[in-house]
C-alpha positions as CSV (number, residue, x, y, z in Angstrom):
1,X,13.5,21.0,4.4
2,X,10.5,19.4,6.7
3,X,8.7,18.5,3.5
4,X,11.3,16.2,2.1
5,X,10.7,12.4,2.7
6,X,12.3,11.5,5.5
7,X,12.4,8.1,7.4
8,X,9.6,7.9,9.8
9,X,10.2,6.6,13.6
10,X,8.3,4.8,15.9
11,X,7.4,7.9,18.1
12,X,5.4,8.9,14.0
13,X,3.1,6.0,14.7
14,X,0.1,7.8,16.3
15,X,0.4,10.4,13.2
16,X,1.0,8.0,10.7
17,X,-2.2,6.7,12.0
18,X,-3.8,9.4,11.7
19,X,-3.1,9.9,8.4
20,X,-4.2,6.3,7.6
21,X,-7.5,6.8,8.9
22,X,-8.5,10.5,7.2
23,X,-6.6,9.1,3.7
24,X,-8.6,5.2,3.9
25,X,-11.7,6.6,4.9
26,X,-14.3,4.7,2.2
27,X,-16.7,2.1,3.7
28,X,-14.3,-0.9,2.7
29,X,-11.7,0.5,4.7
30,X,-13.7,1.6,7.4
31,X,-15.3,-2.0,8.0
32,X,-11.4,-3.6,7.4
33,X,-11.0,-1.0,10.4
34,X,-12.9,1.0,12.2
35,X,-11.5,4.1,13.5
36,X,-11.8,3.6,17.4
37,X,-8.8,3.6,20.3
38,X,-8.8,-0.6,20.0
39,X,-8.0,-0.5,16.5
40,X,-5.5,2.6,16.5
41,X,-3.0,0.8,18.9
42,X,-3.5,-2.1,16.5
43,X,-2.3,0.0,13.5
44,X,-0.2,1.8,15.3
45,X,2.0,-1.8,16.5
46,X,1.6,-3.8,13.6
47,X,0.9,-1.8,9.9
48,X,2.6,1.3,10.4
49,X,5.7,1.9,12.6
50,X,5.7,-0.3,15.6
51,X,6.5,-3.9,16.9
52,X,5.3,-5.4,13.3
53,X,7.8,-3.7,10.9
54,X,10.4,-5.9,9.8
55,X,13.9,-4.5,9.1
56,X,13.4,-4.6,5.3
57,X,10.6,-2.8,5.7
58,X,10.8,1.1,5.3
59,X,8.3,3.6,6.7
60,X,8.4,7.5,5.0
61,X,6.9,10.2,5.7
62,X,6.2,13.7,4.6
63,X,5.6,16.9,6.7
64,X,4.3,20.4,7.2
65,X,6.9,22.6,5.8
66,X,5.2,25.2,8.2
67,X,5.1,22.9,10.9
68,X,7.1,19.9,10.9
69,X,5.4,18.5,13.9
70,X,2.5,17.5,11.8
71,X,2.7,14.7,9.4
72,X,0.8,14.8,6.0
73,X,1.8,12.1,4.1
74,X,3.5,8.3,4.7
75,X,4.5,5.2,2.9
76,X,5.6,1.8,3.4
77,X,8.1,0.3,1.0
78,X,9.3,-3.0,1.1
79,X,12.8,-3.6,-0.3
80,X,14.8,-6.9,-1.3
81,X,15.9,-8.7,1.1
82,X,19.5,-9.5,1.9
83,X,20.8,-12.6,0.3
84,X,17.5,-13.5,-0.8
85,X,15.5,-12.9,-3.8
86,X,12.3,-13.4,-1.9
87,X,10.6,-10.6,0.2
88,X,9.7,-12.0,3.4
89,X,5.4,-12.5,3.7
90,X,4.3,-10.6,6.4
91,X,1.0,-13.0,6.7
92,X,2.5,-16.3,6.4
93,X,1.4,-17.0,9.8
94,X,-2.5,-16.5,10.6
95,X,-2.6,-12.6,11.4
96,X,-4.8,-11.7,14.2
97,X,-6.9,-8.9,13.8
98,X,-8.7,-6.2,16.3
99,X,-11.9,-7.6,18.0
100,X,-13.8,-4.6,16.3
101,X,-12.5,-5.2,12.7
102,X,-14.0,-7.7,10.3
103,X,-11.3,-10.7,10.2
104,X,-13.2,-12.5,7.3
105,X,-12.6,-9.2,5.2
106,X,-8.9,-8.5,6.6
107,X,-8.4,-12.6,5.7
108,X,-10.1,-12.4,2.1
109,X,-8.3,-9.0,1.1
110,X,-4.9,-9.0,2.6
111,X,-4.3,-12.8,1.6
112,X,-5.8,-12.0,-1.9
113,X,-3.3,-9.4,-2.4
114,X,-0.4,-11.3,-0.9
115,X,-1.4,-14.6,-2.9
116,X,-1.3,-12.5,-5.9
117,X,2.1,-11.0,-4.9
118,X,3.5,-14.1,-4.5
119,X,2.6,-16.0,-7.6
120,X,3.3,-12.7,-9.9
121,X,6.8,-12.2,-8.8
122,X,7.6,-15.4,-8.2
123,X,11.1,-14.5,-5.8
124,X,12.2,-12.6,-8.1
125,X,14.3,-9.4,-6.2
126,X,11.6,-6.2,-6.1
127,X,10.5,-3.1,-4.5
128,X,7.3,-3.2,-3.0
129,X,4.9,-0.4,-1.8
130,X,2.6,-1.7,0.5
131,X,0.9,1.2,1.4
132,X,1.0,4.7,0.6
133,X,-1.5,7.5,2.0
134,X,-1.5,10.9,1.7
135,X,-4.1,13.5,4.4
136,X,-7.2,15.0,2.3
137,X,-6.2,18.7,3.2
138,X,-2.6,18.1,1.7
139,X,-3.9,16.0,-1.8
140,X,-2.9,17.8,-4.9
141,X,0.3,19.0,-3.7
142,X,2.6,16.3,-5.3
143,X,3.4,14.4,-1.7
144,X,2.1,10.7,-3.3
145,X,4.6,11.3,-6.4
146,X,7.7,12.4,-3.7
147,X,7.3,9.7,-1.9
148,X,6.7,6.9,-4.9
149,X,10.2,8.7,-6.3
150,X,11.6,7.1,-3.4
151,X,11.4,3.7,-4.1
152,X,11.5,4.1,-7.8
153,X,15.0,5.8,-7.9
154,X,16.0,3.0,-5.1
155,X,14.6,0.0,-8.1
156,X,16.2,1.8,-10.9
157,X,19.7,2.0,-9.2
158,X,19.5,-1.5,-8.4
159,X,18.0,-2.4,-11.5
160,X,14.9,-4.2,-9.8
161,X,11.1,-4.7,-11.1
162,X,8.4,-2.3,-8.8
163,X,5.1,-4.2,-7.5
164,X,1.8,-2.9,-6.2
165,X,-1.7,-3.8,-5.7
166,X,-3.7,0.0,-6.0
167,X,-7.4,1.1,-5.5
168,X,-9.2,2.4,-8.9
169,X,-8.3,5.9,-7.5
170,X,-4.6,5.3,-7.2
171,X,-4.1,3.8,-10.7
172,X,-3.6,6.8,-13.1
173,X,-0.8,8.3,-10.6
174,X,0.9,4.5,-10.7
175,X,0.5,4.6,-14.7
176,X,2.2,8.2,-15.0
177,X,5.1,6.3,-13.7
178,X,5.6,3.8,-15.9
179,X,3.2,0.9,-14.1
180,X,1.4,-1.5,-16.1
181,X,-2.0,-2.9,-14.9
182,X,-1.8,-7.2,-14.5
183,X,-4.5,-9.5,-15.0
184,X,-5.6,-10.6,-11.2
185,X,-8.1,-7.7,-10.6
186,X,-10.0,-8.8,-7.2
187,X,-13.2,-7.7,-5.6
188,X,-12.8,-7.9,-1.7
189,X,-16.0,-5.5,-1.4
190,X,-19.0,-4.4,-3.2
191,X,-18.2,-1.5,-5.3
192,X,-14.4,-1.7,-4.9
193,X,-12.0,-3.2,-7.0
194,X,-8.4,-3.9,-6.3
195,X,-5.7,-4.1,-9.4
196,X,-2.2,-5.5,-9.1
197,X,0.6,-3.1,-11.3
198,X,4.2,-3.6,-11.9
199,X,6.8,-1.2,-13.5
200,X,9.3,-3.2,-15.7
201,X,13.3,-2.8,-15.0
202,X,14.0,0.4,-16.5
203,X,16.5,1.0,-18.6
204,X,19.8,2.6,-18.3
């Protein structure tokens, strides 16, 4: 059916886009990235489906059921690498942002979060969902859950830990799930606080 995950491709990118910017529409986002052609291509290339997706790197999405042209809903999982216990750090070298976003913000909030990645699971083989964003008109329909379901059932069957770093207004879906909030809670922006969460190995 069109409103099962599927696997999203690089011809999604404009609508996964578009999803990004309706879903991260809060003033913190919107200074990270403002929502202009410059920064679109950006997104478009190197967050969501483009040139800057790595192969262990998995982009979902969700659509219409009445029209599977349009896409609601999208996620980016990160799954354990191949012969490595280590997921590979997407900003190990200096990322360069648009021209119209704020690089000091992208710097302090992306490394934050990937510094507390690091030092939290330590190598240690994981699932990772990097980003997950579902359109206003289509909230409350149960697309965040389908597509979290993904990578949990993935973890469970290969008996792996599940990281995340979530927004205040993410958290109680991650806790219905079995998530449990770490200490590291960071600040990037005034009025908005990022919390890492990991869901233990679960048992068989």
């Amino acid at each position: 059916m069109a409103s099962d995950v599927q696997f999203a491709q690089s011809a999604d990118a404009p609508k996964l886009a578009e999803v990004f910017f309706a879903a991260f529409s809060d003033r913190f986002n919107r200074t990270m990235f403002p929502d202009n052609p410059e920064v679109r291509v950006w997104m478009e290339k190197n967050l969501l489906c483009g040139e800057g997706i790595a192969e262990n790197q998995i982009m979902l999405k969700v659509t219409d059921p009445s029209n599977p042209d349009v896409v609601t809903a999208f996620a980016k999982w990160i799954r354990p690498s191949s012969g490595s216990s280590a997921d590979p750090d997407r900003h190990e070298e200096p990322a360069v942002w648009p021209e119209s976003s704020d690089g000091e913000l992208c710097d302090r909030f992306f490394g934050t979060m990937d510094g507390h990645h690091k030092d939290v699971m330590e190598g240690r083989p994981h699932y990772y969902l990097e980003l997950l964003g579902v359109h206003p008109s289509y909230q409350g329909r149960g697309l965040a859950s389908k597509l979290l379901r993904w990578g949990l059932t993935h973890a469970d069957e290969e008996g792996v830990e599940v990281y995340l770093s979530s927004s205040p207004d993410g958290r109680p879906l991650y806790e219905r799930y079995g998530f449990q909030v770490l200490d590291g809670r960071f600040s990037p922006f005034p009025g908005y606080e990022q919390v890492n969460m990991i869901r233990p190995v679960q048992q068989k």
